[in-house]
N, CA and C atoms as a LAMMPS dump frame, in Angstrom:
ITEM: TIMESTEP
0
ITEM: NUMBER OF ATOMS
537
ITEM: BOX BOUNDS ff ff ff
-5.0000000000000000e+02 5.0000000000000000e+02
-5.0000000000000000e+02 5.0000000000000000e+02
-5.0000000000000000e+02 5.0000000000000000e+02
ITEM: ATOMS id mol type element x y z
1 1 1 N 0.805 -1.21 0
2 1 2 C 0 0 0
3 1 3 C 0.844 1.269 0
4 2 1 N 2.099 0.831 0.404
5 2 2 C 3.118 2.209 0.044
6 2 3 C 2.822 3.155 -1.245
7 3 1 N 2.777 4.446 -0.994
8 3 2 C 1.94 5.126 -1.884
9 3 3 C 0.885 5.834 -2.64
10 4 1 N 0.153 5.001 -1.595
11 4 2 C -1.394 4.927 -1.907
12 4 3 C -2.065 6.202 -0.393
13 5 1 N -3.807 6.437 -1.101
14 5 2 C -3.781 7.153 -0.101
15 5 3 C -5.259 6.553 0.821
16 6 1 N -5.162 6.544 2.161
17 6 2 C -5.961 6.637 3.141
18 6 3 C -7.044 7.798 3.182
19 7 1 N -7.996 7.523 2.771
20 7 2 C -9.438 8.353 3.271
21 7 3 C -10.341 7.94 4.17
22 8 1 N -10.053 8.571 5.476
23 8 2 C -10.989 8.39 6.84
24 8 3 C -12.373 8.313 6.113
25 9 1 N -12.945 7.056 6.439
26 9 2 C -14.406 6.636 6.132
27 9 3 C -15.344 7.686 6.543
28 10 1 N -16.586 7.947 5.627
29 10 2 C -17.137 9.024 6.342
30 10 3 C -17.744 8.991 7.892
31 11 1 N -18.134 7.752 8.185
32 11 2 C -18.468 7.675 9.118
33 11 3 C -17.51 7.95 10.487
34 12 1 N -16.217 7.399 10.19
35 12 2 C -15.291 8.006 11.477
36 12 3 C -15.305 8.92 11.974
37 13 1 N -15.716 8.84 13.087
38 13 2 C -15.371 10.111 13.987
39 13 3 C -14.226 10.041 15.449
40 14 1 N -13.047 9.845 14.357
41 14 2 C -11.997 9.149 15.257
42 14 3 C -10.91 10.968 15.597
43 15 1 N -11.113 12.133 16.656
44 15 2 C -10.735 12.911 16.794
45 15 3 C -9.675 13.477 16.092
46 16 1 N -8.589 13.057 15.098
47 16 2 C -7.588 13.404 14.804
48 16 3 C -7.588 12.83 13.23
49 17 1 N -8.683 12.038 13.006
50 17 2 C -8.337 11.071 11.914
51 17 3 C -9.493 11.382 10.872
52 18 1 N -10.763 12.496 11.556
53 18 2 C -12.118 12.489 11.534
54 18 3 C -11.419 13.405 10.207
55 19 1 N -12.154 12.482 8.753
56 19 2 C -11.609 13.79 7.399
57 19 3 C -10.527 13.688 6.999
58 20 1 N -9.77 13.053 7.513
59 20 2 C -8.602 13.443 6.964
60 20 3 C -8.258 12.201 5.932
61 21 1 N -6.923 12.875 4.86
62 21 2 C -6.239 11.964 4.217
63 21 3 C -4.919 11.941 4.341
64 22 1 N -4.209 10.656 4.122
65 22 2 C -3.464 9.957 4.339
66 22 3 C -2.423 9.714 3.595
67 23 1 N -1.372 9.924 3.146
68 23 2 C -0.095 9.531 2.599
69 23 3 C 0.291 8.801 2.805
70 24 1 N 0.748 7.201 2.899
71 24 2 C 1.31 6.295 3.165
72 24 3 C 2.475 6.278 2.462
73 25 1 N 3.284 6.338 3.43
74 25 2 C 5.21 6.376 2.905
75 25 3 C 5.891 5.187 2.775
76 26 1 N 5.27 4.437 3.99
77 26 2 C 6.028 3.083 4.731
78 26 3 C 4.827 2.397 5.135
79 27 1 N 4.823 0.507 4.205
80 27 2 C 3.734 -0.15 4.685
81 27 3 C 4.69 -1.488 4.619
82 28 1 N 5.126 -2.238 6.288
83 28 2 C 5.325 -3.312 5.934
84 28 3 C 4.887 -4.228 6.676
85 29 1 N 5.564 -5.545 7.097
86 29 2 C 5.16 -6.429 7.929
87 29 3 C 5.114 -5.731 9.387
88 30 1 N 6.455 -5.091 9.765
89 30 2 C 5.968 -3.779 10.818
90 30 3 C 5.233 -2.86 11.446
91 31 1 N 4.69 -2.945 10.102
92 31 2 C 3.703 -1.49 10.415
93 31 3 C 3.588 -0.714 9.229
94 32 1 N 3.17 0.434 9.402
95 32 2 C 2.684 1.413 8.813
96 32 3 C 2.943 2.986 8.826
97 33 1 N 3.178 4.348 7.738
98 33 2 C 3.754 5.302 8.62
99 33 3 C 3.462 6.235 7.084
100 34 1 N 2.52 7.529 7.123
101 34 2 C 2.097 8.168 6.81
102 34 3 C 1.854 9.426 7.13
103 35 1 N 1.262 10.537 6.302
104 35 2 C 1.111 12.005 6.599
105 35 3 C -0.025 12.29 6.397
106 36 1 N -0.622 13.153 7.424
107 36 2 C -2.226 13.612 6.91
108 36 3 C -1.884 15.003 5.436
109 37 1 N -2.943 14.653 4.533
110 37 2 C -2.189 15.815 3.946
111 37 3 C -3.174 17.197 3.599
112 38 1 N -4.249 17.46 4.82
113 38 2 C -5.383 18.166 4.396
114 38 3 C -5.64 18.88 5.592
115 39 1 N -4.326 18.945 6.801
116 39 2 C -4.819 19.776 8.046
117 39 3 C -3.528 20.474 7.962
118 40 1 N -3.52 21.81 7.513
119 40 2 C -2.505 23.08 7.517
120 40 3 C -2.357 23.577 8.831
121 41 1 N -1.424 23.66 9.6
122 41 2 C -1.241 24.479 10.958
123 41 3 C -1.076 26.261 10.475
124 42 1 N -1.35 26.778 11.277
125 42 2 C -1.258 28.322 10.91
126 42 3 C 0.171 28.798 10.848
127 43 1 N 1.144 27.583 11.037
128 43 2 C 2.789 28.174 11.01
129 43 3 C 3.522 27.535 9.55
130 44 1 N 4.55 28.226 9.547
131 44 2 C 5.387 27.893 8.378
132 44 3 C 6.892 28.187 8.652
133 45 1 N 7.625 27.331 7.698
134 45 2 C 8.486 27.32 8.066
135 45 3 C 9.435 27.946 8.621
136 46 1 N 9.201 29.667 8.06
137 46 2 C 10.344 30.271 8.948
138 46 3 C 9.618 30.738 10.429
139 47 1 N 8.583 30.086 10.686
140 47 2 C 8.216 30.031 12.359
141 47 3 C 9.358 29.103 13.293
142 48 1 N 9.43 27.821 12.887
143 48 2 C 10.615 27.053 13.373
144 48 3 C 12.219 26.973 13.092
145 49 1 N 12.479 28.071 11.594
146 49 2 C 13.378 28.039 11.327
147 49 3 C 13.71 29.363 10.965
148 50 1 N 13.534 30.892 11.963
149 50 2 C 13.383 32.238 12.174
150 50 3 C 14.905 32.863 10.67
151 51 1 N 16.009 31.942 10.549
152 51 2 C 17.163 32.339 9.871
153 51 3 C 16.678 31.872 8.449
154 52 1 N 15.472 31.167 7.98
155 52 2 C 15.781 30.678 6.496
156 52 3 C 14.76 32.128 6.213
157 53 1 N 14.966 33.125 5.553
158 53 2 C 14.321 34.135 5.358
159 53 3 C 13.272 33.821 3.717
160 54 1 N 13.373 32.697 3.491
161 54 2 C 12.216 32.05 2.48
162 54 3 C 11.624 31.238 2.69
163 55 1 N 11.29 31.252 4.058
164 55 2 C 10.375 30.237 4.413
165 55 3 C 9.257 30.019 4.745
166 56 1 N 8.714 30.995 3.283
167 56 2 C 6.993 31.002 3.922
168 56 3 C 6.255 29.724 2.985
169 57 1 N 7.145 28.593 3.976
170 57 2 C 6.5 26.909 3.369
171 57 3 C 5.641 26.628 4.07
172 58 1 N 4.133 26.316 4.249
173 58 2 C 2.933 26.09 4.956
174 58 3 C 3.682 24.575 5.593
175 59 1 N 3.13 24.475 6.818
176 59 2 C 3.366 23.172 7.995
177 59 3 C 2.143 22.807 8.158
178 60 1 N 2.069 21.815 7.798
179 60 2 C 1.024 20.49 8.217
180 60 3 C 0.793 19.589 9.342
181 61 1 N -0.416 19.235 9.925
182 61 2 C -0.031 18.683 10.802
183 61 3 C -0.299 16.847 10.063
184 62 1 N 1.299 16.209 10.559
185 62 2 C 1.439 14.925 9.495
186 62 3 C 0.703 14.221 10.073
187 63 1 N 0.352 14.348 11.667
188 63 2 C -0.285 12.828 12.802
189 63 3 C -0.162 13.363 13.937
190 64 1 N -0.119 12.587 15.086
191 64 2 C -0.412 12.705 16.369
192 64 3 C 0.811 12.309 16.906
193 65 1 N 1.858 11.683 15.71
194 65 2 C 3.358 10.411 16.387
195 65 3 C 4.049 11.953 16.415
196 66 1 N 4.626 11.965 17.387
197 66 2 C 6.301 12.952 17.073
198 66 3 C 5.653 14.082 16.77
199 67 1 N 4.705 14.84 17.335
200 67 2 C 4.633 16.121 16.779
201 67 3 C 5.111 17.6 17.097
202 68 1 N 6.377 17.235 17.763
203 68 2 C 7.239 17.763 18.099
204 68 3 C 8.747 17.96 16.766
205 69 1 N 8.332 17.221 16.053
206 69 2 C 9.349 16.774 15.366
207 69 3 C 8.725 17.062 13.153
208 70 1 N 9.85 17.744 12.784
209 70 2 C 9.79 18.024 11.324
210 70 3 C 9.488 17.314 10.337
211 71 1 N 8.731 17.093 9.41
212 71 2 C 9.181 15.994 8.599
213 71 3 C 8.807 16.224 6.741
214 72 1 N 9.488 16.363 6.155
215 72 2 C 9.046 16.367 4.365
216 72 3 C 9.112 15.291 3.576
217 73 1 N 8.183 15.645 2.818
218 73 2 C 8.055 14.897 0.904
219 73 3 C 8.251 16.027 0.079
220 74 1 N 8.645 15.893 -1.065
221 74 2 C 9.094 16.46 -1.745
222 74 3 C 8.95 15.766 -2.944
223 75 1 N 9.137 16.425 -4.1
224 75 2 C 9.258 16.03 -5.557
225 75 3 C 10.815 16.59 -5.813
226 76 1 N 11.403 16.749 -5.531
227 76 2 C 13.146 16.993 -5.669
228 76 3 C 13.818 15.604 -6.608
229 77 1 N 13.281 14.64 -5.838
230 77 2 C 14.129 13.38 -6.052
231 77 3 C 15.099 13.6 -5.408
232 78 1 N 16.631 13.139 -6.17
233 78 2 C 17.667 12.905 -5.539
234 78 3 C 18.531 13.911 -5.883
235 79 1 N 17.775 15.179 -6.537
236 79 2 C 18.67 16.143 -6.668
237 79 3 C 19.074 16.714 -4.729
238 80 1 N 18.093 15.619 -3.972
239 80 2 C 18.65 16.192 -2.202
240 80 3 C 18.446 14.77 -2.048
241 81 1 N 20.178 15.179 -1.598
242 81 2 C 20.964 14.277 -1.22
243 81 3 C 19.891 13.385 0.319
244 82 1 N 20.185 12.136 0.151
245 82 2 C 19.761 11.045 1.151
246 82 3 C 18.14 11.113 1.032
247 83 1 N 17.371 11.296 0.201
248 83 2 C 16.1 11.428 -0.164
249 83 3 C 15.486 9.726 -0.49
250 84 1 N 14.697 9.393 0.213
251 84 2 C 14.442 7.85 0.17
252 84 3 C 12.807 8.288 -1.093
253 85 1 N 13.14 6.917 -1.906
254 85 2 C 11.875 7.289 -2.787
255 85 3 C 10.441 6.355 -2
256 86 1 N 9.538 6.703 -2.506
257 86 2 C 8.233 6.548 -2.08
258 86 3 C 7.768 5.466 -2.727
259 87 1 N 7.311 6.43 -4.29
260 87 2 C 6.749 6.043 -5.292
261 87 3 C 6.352 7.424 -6.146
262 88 1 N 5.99 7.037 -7.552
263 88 2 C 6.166 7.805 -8.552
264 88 3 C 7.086 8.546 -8.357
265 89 1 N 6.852 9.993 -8.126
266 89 2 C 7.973 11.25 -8.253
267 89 3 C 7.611 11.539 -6.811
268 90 1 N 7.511 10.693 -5.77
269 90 2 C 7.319 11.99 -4.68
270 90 3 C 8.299 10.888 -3.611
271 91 1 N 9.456 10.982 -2.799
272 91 2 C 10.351 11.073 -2.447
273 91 3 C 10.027 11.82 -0.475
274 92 1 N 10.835 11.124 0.486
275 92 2 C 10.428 11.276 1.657
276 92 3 C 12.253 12.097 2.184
277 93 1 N 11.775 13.079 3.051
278 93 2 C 13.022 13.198 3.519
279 93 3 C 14.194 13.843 2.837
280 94 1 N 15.341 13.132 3.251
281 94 2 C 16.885 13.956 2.873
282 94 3 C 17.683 14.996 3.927
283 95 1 N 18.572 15.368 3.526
284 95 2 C 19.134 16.187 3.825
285 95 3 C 18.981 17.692 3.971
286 96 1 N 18.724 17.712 5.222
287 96 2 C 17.522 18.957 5.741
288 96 3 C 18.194 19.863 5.749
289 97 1 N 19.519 20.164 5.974
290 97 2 C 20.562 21.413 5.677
291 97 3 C 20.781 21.664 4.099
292 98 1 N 20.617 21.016 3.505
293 98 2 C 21.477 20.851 2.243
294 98 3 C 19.452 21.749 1.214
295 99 1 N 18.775 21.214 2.132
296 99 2 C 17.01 21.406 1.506
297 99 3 C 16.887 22.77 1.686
298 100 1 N 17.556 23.744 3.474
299 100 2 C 16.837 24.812 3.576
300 100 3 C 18.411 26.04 2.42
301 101 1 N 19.214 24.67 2.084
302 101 2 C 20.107 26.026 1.623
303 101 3 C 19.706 25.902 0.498
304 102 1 N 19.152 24.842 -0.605
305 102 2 C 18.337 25.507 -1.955
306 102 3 C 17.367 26.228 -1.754
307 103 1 N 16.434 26.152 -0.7
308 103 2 C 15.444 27.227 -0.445
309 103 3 C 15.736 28.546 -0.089
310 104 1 N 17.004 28.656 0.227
311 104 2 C 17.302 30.052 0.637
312 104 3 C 18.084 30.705 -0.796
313 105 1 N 17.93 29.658 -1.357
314 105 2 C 18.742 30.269 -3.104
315 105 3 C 17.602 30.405 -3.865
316 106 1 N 16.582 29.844 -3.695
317 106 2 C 15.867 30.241 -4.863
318 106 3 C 14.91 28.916 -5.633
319 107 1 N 16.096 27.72 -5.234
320 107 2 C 16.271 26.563 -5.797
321 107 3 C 14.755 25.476 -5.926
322 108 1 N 13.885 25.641 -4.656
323 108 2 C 12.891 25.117 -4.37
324 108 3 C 11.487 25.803 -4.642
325 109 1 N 10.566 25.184 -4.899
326 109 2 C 9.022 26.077 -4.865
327 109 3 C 8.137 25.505 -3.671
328 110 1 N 7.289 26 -3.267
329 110 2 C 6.449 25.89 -2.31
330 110 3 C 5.898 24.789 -2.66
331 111 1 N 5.296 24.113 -4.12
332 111 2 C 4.424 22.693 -4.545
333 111 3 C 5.822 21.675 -4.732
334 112 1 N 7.025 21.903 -4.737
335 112 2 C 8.112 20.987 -4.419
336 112 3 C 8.061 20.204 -2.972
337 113 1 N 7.429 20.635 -2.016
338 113 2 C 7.759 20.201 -0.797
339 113 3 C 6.803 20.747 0.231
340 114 1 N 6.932 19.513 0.972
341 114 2 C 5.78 19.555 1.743
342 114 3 C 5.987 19.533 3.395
343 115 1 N 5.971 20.638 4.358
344 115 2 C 6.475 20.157 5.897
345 115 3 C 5.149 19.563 6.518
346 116 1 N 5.482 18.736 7.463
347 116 2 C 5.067 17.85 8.483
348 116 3 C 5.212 18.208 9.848
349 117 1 N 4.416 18.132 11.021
350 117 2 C 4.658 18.511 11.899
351 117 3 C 4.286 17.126 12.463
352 118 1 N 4.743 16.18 12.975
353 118 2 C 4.433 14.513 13.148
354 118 3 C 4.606 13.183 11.798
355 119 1 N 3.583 12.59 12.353
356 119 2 C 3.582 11.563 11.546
357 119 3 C 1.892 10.199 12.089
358 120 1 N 1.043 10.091 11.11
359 120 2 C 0.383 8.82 11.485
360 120 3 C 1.73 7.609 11.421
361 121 1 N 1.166 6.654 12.332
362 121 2 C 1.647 5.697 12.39
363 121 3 C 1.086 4.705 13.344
364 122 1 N 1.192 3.213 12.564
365 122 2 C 0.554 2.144 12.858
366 122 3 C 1.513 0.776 13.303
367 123 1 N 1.371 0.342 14.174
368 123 2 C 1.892 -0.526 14.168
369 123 3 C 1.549 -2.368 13.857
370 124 1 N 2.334 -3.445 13.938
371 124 2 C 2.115 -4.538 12.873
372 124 3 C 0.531 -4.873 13.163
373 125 1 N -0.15 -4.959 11.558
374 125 2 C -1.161 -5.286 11.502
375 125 3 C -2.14 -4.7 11.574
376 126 1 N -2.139 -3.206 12.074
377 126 2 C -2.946 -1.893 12.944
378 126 3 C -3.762 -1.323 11.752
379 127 1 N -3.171 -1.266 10.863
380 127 2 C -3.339 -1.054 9.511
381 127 3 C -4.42 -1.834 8.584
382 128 1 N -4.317 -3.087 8.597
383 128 2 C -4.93 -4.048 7.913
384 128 3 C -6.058 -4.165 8.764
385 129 1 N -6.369 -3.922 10.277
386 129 2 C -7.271 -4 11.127
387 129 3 C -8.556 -2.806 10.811
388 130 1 N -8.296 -2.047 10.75
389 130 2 C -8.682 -0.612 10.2
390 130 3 C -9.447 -0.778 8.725
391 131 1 N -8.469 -1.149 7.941
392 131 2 C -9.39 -0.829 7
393 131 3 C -10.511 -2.144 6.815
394 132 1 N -9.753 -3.119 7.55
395 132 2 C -11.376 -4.39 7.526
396 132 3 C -12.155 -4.187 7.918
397 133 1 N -12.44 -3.394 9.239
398 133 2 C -13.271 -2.711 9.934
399 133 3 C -13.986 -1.207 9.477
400 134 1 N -13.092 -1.095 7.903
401 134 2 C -13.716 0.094 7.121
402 134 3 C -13.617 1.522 7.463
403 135 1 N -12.68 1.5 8.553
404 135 2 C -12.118 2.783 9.091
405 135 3 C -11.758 3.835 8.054
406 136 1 N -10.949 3.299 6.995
407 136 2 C -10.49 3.332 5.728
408 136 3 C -10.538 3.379 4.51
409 137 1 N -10.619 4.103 3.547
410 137 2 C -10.953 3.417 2.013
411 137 3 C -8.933 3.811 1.883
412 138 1 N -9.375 2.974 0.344
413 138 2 C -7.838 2.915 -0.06
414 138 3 C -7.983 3.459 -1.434
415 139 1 N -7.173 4.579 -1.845
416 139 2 C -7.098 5.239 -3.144
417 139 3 C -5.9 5.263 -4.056
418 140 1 N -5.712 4.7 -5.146
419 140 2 C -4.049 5.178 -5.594
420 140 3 C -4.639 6.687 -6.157
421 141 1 N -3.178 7.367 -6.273
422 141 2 C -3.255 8.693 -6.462
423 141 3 C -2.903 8.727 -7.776
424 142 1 N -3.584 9.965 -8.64
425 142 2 C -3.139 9.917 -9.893
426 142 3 C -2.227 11.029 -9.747
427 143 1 N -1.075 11.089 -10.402
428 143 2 C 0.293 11.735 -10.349
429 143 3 C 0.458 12.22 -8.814
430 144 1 N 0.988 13.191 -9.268
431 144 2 C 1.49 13.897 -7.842
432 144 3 C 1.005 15.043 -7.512
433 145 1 N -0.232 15.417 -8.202
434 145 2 C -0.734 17.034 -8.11
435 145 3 C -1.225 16.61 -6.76
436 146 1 N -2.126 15.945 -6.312
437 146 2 C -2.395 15.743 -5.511
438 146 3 C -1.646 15.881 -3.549
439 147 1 N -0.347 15.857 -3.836
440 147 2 C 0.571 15.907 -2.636
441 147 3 C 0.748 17.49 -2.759
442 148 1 N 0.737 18.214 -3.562
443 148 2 C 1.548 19.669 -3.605
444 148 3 C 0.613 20.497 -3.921
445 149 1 N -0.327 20.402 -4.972
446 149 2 C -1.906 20.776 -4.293
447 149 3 C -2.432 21.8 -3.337
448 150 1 N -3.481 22.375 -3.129
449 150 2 C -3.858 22.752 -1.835
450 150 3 C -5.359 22.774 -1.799
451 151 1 N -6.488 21.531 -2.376
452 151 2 C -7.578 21.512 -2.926
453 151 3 C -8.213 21.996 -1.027
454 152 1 N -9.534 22.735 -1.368
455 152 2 C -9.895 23.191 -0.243
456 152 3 C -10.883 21.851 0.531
457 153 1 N -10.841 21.33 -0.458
458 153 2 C -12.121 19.775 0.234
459 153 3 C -11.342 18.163 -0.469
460 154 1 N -9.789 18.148 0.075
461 154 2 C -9.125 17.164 -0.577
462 154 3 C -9.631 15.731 0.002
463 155 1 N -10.368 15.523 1.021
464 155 2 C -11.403 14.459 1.526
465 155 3 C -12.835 14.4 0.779
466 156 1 N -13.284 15.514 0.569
467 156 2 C -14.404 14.869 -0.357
468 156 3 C -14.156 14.797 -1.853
469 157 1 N -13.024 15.402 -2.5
470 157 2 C -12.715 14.725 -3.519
471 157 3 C -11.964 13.68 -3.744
472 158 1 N -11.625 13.185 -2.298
473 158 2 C -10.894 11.529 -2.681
474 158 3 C -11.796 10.835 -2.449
475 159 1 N -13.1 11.213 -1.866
476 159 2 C -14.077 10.148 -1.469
477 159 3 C -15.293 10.099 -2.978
478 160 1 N -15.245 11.046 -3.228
479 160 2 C -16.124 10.849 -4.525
480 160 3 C -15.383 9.92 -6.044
481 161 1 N -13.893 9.898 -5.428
482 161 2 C -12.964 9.383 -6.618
483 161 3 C -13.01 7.61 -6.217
484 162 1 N -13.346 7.339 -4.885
485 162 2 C -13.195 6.083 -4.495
486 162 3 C -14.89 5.919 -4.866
487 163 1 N -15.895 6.301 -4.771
488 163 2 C -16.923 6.069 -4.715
489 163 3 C -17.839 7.164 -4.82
490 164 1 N -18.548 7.84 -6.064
491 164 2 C -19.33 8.716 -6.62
492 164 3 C -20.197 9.389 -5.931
493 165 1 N -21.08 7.747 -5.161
494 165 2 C -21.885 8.173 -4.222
495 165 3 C -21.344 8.326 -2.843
496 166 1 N -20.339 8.496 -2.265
497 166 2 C -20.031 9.191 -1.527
498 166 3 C -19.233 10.49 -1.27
499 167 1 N -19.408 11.223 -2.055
500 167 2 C -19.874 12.915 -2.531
501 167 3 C -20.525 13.577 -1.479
502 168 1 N -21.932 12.953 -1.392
503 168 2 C -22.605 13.576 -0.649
504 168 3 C -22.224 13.867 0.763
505 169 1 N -21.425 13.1 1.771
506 169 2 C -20.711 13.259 2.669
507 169 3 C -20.386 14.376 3.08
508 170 1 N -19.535 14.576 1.757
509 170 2 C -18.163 15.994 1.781
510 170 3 C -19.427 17.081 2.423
511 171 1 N -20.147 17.09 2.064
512 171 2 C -21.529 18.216 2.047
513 171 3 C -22.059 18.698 3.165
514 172 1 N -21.578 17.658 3.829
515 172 2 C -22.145 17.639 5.544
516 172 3 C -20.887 18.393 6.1
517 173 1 N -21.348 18.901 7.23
518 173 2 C -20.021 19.06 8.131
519 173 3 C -19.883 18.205 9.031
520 174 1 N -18.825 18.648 9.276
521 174 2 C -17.918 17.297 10.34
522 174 3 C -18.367 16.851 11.608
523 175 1 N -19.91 17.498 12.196
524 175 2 C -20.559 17.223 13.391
525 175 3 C -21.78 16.686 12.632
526 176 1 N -21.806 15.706 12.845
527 176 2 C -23.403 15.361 12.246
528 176 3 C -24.569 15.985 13.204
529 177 1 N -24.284 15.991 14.4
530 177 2 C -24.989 16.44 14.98
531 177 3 C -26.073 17.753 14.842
532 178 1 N -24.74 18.622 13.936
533 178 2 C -25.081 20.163 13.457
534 178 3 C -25.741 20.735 12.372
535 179 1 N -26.35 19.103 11.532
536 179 2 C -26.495 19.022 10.246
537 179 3 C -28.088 19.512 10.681
């Protein structure tokens, strides 16, 4: 499933997970380890990094794991150095000194790369449990517009792409209660 993307079932109303979609980076016998890619924090990069004076890169929040802690995808490839690939063109990580000094040249664009503030993550089997239980739909992504993007309803258009009739969802807001 490396690659592919996670769309919280409409019905979940799992606090952190409720809407959101999913990047899956890392799926193995281990586990599991992904980015939400549809909850923007109000900071950017030169909030955590006050010296890169081009760093108005929007921060995401990736999960609930480590959210204390940085994390990117990127479409660079291996033009940055130690960049582990994913799938298609979109690439995890690298060399985080070597990333903010093309950004401070010029070198990078804002739809090149993507910050993380955490990470979802599952451990063995946690994954496969979830989506049997339908927690989950499973989507492959077509190219990479999708990661760099900034669609304002990127959950109800992955849910209408997995299933037409569930469109109507997106429509509701996120409290059913309020409907």
């Amino acid at each position: 499933m490396q690659g592919q993307l996670l769309i919280a079932h409409p019905l979940l109303f799992d606090g952190f997970f409720n809407r959101s979609v999913i990047y899956l980076t890392n799926h193995s016998e281990e586990g599991a380890i992904g980015f939400s890619l549809n909850f923007k924090t109000q900071f950017v990069l030169r909030d955590v990094r006050p010296q890169v004076k081009n760093g108005n890169f929007p921060i995401y929040e990736g999960g609930p794991v480590a959210k204390n802690q940085l994390f990117f995808l990127h479409t660079l490839g291996h033009d940055l150095p130690d960049s582990v690939h994913v799938a298609d063109n979109i690439f995890l990580g690298g060399d985080f000194n070597e990333l903010i000094h093309m950004i401070e040249h010029g070198k990078v664009r804002s739809y090149e790369v993507r910050f993380f503030a955490g990470y979802s993550g599952w451990s063995e089997n946690q994954l496969e449990e979830e989506i049997g239980h339908k927690h989950w739909l499973v989507n492959a992504p077509a190219g990479t517009g999708f990661l760099m993007n900034e669609p304002d309803d990127l959950w109800g258009l992955q849910l209408s792409e997995v299933k037409n009739s569930y469109s109507i969802f997106a429509d509701f807001g996120s409290d059913p209660s309020m409907n």
